[in-house]
DOMILUM-511222 format. One record per atom (N, C-alpha, C, CB): x, y negated, z negated; residue number from 0; residue in one letter. Coordinates in Angstrom, 3 decimals. Glycine has a CB too. Layout:
<kenus>
KENU        u        v        w   i aa
KENU        X        Y        Z NUM  A
...
</kenus>
This chain:
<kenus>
KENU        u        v        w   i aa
KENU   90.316 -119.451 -101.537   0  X
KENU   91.371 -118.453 -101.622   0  X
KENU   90.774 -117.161 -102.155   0  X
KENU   92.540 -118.943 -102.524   0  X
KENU   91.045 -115.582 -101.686   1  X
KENU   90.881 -114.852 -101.995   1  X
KENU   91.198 -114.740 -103.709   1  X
KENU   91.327 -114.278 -101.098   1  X
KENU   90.071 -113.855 -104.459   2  X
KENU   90.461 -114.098 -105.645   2  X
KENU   91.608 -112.832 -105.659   2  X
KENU   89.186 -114.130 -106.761   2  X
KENU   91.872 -111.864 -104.725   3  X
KENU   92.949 -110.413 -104.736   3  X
KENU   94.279 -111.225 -104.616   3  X
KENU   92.745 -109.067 -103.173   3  X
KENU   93.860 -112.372 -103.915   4  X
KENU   95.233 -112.951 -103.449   4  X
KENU   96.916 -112.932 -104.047   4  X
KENU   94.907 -114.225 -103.443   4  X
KENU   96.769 -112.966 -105.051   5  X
KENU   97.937 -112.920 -106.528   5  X
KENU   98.173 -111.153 -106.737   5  X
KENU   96.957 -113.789 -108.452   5  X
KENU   97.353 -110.289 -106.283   6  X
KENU   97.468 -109.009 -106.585   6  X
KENU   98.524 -108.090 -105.868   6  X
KENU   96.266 -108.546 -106.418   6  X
KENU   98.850 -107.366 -106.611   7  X
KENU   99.619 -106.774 -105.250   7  X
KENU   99.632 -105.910 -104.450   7  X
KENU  100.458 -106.557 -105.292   7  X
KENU   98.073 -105.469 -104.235   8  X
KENU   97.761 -105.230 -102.523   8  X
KENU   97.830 -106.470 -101.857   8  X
KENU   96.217 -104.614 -102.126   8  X
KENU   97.787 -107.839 -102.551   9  X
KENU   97.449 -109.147 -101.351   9  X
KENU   99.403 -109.669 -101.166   9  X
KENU   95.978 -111.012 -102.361   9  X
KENU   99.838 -109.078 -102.222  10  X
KENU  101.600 -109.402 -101.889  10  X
KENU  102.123 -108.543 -101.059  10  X
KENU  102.641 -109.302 -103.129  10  X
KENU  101.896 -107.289 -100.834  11  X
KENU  102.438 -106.122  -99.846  11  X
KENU  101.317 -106.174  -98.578  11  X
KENU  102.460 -104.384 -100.716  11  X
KENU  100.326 -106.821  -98.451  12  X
KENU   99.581 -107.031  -97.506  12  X
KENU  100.357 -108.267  -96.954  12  X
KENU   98.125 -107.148  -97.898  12  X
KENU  100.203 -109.430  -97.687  13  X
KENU  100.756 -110.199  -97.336  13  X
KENU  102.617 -110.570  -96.615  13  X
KENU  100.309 -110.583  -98.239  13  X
KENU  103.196 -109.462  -96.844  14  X
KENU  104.710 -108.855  -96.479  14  X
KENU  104.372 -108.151  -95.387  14  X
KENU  105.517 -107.854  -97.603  14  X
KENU  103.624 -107.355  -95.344  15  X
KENU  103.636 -106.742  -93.877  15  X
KENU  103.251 -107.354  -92.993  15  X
KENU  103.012 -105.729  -93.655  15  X
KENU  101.839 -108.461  -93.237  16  X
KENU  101.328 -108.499  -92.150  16  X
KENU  102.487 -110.195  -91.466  16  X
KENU   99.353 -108.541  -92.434  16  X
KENU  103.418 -110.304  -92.262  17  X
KENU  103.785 -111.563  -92.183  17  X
KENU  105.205 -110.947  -91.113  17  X
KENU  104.040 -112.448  -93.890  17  X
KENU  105.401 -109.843  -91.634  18  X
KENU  106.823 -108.818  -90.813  18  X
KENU  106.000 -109.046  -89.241  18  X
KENU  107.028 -106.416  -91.498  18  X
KENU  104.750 -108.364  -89.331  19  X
KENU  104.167 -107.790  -87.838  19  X
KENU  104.135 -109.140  -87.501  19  X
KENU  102.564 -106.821  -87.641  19  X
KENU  103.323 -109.942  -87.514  20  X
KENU  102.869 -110.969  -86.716  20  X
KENU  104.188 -111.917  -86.175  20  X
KENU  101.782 -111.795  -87.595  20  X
KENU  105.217 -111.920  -87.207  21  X
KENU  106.398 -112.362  -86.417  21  X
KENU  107.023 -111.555  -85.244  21  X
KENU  107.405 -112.530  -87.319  21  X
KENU  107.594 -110.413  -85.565  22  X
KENU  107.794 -109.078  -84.774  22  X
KENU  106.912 -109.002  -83.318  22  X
KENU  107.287 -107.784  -85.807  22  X
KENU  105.702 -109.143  -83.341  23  X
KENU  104.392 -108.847  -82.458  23  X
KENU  104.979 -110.476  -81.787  23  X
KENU  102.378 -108.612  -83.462  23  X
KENU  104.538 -111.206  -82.146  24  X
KENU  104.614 -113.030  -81.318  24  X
KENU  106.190 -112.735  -80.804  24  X
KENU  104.493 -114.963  -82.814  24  X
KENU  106.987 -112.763  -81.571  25  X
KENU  108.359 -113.047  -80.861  25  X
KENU  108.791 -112.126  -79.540  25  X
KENU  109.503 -112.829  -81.979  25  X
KENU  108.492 -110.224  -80.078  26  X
KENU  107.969 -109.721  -78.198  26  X
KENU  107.326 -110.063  -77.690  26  X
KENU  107.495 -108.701  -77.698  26  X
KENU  106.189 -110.883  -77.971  27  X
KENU  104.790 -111.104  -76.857  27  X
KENU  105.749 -112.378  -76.146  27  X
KENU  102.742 -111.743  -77.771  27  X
KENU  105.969 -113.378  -76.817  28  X
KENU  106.935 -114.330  -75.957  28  X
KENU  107.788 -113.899  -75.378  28  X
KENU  107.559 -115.205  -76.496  28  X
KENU  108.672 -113.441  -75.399  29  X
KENU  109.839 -112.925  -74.681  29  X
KENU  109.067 -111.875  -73.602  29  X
KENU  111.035 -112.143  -75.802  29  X
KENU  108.116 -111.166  -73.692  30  X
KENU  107.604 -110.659  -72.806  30  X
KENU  106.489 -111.560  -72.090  30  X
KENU  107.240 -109.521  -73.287  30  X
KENU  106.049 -112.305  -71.904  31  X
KENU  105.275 -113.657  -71.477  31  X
KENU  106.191 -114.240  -70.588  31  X
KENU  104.895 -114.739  -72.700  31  X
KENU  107.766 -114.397  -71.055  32  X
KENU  108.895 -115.283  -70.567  32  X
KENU  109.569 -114.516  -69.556  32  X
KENU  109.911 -115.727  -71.688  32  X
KENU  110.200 -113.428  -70.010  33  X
KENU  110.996 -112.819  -68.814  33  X
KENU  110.972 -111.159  -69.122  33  X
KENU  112.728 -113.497  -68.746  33  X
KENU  109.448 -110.617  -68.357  34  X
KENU  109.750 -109.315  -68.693  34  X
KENU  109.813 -108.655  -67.922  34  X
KENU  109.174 -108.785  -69.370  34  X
KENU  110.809 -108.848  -66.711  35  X
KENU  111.805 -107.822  -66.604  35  X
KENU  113.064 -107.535  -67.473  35  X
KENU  112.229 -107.977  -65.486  35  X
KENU  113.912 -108.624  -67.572  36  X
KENU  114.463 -108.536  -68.907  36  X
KENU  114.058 -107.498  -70.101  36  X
KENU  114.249 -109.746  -69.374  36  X
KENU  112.141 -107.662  -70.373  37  X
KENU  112.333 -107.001  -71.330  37  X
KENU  111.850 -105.551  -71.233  37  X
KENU  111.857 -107.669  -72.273  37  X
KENU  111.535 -105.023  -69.911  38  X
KENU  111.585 -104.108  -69.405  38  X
KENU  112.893 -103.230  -69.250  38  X
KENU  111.082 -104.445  -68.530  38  X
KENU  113.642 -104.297  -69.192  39  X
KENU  114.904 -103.257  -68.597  39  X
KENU  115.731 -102.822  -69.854  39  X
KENU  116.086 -104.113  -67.399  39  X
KENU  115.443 -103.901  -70.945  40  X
KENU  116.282 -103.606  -72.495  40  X
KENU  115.429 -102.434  -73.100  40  X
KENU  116.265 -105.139  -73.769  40  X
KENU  113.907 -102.366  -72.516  41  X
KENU  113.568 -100.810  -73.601  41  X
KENU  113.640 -100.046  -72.448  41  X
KENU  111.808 -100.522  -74.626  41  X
KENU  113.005  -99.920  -71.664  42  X
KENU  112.832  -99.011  -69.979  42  X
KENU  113.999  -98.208  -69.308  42  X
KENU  112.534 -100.143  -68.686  42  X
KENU  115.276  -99.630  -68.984  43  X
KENU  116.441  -99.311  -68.577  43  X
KENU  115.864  -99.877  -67.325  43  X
KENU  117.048  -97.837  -68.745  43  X
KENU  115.397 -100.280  -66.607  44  X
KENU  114.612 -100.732  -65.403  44  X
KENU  114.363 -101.917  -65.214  44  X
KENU  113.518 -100.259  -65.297  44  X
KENU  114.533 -102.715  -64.440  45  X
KENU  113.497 -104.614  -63.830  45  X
KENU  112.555 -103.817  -63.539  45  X
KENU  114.023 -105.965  -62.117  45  X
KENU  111.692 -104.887  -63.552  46  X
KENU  110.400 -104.939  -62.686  46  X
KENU  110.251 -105.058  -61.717  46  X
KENU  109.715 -105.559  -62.802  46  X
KENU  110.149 -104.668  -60.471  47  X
KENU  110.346 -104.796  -59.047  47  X
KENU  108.856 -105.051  -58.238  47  X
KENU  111.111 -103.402  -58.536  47  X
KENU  107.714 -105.264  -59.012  48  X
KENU  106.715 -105.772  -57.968  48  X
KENU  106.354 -106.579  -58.440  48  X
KENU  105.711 -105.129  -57.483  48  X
KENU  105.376 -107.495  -57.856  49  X
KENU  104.559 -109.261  -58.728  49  X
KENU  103.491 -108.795  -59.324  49  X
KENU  103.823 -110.776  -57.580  49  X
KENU  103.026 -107.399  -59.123  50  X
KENU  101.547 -106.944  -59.868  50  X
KENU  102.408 -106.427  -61.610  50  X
KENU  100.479 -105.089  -58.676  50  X
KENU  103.632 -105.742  -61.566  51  X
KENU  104.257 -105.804  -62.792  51  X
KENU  104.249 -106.991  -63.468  51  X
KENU  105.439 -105.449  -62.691  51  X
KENU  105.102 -108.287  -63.328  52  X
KENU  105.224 -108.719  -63.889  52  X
KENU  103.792 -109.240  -64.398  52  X
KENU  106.108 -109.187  -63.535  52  X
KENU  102.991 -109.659  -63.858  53  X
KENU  102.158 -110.174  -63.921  53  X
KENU  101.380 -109.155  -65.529  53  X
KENU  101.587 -110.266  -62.359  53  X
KENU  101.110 -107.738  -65.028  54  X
KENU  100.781 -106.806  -66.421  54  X
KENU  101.660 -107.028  -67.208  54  X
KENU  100.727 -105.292  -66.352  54  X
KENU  103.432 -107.155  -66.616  55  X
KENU  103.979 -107.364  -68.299  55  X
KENU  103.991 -108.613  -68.957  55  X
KENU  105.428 -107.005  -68.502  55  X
KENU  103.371 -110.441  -68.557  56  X
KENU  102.865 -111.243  -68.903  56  X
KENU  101.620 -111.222  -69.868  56  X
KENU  102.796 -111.676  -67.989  56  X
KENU  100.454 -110.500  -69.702  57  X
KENU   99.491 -110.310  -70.107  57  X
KENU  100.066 -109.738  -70.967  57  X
KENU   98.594 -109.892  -69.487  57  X
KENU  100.571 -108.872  -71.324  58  X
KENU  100.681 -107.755  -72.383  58  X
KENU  101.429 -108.458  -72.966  58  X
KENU  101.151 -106.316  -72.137  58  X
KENU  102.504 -109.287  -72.792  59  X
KENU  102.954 -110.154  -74.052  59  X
KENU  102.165 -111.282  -74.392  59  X
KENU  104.293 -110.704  -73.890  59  X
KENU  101.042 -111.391  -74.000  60  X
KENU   99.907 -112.706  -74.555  60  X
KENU   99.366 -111.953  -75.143  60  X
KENU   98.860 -113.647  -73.640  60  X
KENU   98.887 -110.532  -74.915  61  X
KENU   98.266 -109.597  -76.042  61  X
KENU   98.986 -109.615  -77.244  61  X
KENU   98.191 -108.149  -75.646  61  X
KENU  100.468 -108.898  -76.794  62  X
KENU  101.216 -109.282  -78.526  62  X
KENU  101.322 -110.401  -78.881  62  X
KENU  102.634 -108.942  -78.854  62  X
KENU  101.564 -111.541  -78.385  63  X
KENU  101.120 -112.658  -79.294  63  X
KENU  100.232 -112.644  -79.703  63  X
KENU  101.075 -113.666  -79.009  63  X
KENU   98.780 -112.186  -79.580  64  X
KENU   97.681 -112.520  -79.858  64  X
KENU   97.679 -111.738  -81.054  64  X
KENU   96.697 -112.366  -78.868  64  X
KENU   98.487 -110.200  -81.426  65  X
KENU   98.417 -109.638  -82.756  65  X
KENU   99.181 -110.116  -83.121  65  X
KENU   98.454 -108.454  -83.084  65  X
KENU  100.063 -110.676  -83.433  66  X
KENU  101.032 -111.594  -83.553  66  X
KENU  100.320 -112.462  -84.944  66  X
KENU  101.284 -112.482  -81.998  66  X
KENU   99.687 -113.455  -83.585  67  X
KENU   98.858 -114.746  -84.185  67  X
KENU   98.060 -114.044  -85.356  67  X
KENU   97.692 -115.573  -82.953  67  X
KENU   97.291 -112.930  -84.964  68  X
KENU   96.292 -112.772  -85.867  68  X
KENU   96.993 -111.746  -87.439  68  X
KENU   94.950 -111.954  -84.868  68  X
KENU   97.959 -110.914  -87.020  69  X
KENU   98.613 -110.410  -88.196  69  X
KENU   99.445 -111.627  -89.388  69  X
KENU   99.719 -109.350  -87.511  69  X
KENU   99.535 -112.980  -88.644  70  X
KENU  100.318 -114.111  -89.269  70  X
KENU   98.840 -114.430  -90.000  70  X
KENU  101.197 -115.452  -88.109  70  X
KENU   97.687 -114.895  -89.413  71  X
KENU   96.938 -115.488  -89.470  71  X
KENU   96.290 -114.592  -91.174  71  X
KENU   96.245 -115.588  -87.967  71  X
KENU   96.158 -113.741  -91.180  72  X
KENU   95.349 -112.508  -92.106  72  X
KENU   96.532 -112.322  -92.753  72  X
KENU   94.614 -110.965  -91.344  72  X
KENU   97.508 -112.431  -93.137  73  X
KENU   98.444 -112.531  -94.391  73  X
KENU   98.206 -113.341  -95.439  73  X
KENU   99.637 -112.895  -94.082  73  X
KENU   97.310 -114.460  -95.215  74  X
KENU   96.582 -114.867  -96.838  74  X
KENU   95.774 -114.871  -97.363  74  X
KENU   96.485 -115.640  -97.286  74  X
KENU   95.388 -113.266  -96.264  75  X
KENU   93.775 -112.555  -97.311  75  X
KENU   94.400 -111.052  -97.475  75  X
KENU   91.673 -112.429  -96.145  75  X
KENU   93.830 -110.641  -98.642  76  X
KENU   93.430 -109.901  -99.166  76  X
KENU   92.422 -108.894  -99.479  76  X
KENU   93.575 -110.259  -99.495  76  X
KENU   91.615 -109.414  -98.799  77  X
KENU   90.553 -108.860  -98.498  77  X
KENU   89.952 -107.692  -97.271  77  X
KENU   90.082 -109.831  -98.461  77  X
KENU   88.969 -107.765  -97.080  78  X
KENU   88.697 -106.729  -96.062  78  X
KENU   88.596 -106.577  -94.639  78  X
KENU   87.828 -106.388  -96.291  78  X
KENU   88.710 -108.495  -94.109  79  X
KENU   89.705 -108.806  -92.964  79  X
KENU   90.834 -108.038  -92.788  79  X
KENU   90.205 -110.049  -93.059  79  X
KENU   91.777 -108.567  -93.987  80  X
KENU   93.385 -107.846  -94.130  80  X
KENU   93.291 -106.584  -93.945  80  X
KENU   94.168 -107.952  -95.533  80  X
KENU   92.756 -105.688  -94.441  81  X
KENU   92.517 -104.469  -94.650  81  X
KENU   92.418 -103.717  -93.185  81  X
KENU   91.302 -104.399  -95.526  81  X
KENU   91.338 -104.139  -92.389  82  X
KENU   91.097 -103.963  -91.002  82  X
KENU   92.183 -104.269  -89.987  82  X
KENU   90.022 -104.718  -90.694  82  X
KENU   92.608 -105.779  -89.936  83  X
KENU   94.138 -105.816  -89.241  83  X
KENU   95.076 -104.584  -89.526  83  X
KENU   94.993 -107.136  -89.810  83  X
KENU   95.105 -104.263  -90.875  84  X
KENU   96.074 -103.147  -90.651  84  X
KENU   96.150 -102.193  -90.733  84  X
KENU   96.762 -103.085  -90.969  84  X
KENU   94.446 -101.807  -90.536  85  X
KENU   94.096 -100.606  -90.253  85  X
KENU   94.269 -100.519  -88.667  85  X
KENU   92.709 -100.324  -90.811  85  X
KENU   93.606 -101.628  -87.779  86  X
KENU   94.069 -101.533  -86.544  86  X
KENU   95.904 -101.554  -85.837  86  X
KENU   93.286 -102.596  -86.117  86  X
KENU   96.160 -102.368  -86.851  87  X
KENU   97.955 -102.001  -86.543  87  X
KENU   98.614 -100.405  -86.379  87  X
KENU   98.869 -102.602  -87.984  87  X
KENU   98.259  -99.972  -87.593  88  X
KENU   98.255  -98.517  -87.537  88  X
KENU   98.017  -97.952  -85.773  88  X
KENU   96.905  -97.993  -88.661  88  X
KENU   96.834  -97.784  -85.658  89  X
KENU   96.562  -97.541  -84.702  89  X
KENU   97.504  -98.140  -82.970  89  X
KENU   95.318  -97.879  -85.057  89  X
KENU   97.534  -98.776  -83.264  90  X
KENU   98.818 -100.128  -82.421  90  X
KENU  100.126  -99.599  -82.574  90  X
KENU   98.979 -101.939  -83.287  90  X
KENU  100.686  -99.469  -83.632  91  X
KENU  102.064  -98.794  -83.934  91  X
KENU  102.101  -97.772  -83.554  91  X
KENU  102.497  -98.650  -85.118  91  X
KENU  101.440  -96.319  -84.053  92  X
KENU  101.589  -94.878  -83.896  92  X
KENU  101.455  -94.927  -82.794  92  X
KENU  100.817  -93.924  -84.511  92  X
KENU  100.321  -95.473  -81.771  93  X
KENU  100.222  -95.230  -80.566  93  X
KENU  101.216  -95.597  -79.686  93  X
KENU   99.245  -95.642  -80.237  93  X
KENU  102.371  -96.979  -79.970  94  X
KENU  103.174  -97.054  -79.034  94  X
KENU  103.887  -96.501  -79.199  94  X
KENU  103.538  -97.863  -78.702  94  X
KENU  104.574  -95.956  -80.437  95  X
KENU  105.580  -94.931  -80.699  95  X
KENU  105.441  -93.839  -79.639  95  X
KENU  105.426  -94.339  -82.143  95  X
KENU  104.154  -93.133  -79.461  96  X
KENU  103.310  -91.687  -78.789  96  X
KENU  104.246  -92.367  -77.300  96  X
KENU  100.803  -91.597  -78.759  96  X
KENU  103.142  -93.344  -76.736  97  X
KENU  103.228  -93.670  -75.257  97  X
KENU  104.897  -93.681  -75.172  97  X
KENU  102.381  -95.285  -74.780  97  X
KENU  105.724  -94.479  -75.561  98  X
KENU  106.894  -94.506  -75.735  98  X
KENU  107.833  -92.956  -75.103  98  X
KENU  106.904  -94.833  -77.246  98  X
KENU  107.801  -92.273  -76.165  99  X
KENU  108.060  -90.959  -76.435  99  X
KENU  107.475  -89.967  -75.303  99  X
KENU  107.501  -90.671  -77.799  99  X
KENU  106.158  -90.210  -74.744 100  X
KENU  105.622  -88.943  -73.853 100  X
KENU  106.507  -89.690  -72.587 100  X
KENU  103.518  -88.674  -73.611 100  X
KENU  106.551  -90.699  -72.209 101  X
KENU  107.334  -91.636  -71.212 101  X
KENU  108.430  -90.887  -71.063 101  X
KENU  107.703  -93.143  -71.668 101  X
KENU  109.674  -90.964  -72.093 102  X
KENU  110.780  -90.500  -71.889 102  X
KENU  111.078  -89.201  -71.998 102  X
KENU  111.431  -91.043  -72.472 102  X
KENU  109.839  -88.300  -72.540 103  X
KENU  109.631  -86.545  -72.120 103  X
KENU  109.089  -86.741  -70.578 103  X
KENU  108.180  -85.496  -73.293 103  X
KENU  108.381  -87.473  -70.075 104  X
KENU  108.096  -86.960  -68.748 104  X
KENU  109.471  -87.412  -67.485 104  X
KENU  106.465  -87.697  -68.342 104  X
KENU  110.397  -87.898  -68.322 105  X
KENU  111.700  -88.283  -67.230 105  X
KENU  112.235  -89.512  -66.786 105  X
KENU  111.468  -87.840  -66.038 105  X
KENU  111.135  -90.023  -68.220 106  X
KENU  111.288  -91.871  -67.469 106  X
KENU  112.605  -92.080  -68.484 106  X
KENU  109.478  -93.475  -67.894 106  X
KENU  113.607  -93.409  -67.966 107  X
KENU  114.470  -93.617  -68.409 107  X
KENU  114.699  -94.722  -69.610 107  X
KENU  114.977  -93.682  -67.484 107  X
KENU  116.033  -94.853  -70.558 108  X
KENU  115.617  -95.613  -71.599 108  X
KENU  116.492  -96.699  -71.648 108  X
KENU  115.545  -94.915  -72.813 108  X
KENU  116.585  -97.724  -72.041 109  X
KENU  117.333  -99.128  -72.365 109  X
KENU  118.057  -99.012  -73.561 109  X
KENU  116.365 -100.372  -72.547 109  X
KENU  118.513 -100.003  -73.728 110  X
KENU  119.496  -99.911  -74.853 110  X
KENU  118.419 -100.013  -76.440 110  X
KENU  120.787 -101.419  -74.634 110  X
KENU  117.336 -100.990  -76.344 111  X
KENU  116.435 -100.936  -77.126 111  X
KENU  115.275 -100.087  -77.227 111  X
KENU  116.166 -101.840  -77.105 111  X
KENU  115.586  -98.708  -76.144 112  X
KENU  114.109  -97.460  -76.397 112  X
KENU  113.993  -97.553  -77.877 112  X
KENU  114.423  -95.444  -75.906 112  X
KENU  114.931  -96.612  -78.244 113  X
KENU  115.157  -95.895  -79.282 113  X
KENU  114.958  -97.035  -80.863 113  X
KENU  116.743  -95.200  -78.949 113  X
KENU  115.278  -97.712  -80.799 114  X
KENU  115.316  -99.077  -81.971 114  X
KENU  114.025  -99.262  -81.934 114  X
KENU  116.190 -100.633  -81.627 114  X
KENU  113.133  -99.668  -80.546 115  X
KENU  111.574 -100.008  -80.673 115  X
KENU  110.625  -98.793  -81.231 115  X
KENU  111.001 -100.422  -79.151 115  X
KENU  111.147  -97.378  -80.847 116  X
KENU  110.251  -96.593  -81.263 116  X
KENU  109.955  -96.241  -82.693 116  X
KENU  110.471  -95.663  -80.678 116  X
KENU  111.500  -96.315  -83.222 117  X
KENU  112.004  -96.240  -85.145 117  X
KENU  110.913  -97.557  -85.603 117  X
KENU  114.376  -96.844  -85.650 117  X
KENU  111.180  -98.804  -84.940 118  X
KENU  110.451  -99.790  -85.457 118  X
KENU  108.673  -99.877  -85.467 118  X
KENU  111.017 -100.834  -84.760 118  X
KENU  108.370  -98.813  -84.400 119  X
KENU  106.815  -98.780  -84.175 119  X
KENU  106.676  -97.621  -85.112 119  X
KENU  106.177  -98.519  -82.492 119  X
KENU  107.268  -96.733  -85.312 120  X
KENU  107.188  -95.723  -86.203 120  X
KENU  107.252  -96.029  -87.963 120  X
KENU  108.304  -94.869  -85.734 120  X
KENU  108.115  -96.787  -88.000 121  X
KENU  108.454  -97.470  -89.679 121  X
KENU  107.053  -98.456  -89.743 121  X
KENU  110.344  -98.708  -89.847 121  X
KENU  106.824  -99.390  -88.973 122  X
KENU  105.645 -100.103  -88.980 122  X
KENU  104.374  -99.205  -88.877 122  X
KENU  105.702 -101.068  -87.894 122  X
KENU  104.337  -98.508  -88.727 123  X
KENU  103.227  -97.827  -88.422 123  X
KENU  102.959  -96.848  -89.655 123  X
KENU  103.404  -97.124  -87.055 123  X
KENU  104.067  -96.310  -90.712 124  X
KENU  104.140  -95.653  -91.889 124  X
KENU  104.044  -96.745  -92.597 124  X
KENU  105.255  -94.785  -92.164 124  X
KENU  104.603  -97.967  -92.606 125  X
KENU  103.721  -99.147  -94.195 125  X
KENU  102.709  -99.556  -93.663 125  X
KENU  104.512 -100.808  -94.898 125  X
KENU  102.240  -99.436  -92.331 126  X
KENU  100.316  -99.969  -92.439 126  X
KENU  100.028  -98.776  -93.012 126  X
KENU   99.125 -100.292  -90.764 126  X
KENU  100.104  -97.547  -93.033 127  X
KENU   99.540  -96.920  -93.268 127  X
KENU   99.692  -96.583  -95.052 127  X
KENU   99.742  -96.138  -92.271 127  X
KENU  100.973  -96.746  -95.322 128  X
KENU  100.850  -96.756  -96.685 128  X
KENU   99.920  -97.646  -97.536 128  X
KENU  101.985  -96.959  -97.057 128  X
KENU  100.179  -99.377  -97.025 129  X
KENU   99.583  -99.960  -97.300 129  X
KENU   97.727 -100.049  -97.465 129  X
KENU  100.207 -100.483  -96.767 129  X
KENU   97.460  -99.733  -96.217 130  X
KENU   96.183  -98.918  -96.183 130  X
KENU   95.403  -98.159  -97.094 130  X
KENU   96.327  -98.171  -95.477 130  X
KENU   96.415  -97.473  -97.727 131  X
KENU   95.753  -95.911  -98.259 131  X
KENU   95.509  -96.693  -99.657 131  X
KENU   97.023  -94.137  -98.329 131  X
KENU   96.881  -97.851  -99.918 132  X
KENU   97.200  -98.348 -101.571 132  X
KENU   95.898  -98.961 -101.338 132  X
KENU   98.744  -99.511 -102.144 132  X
KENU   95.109  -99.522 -100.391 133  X
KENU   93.964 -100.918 -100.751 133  X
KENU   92.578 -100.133 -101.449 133  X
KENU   93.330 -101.961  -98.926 133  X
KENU   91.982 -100.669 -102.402 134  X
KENU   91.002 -100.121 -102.703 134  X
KENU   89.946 -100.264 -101.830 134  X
KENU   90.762 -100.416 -103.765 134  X
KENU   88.818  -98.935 -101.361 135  X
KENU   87.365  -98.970 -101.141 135  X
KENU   86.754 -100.126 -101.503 135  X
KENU   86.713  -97.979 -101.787 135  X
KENU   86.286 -100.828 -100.257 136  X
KENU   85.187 -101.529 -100.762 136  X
KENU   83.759 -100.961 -101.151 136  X
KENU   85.008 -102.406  -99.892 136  X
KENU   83.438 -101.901 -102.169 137  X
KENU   82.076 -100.985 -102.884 137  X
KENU   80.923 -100.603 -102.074 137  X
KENU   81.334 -101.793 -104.040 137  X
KENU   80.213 -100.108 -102.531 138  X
KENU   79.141  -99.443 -101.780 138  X
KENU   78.093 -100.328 -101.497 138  X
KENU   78.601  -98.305 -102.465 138  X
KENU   77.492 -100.319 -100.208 139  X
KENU   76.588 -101.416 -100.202 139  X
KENU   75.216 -101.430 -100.170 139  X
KENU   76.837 -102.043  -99.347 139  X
KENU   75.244  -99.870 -100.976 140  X
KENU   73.564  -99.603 -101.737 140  X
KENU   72.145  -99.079 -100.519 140  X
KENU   72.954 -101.558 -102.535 140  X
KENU   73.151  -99.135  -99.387 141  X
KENU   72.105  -98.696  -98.211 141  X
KENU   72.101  -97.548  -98.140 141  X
KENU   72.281  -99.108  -96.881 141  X
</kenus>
């Protein structure tokens, strides 16, 4: 066991990354399962070709896969943890962006646009808070 583990960067590490990885797996399934469905609840749109669904399958085995691994890195503390949600960051802000330039260039929205983007946006401000709270790892004298 991490000895940070009890600390509370490893309790607010451990809260977020336990939020994402549920959040991340439960869209990646539902998008794995039926995503036109879940196309059309953020999009406003089905999927209308077999090369779609097929990308929106994959892309929910991707979010499961941060999913798995944001569940998985919630009982470290350490500099694994640290990296997951430094890469989340990056994962969040960016879908918020793609999201958003989408529905400036004319594309249309579902009943869940707007809810997913607040949620990639709020997730994307506690990795990043969280982030900033973790201490530097020490120097490694090179």
């Amino acid at each position: 066991m991490d000895k940070n583990h009890g600390s509370g960067r490893g309790v607010q590490f451990r809260q977020l990354l336990a939020v994402t990885g549920l959040l991340e797996a439960a869209t990646g399934i539902a998008l794995a399962i039926v995503p036109s469905m879940v196309s059309e609840l953020l999009l406003g749109s089905r999927l209308t070709t077999e090369a779609a669904y097929v990308v929106g399958r994959v892309a929910g085995l991707a979010l499961f896969a941060l999913g798995w691994i944001c569940w998985s890195a919630r009982r470290s503390a350490g500099s694994g943890a640290t990296h997951v949600v430094g890469a989340m960051i990056f994962y969040n802000i960016g879908v918020a962006i793609v999201l958003m330039l989408g529905r400036s260039e004319g594309g249309t929205t579902g009943f869940a646009f707007w809810p997913a983007v607040a949620v990639h946006i709020g997730m994307g401000l506690w990795c990043l808070a969280s982030w900033r709270a973790a201490p530097s790892p020490p120097e490694s004298g090179l």
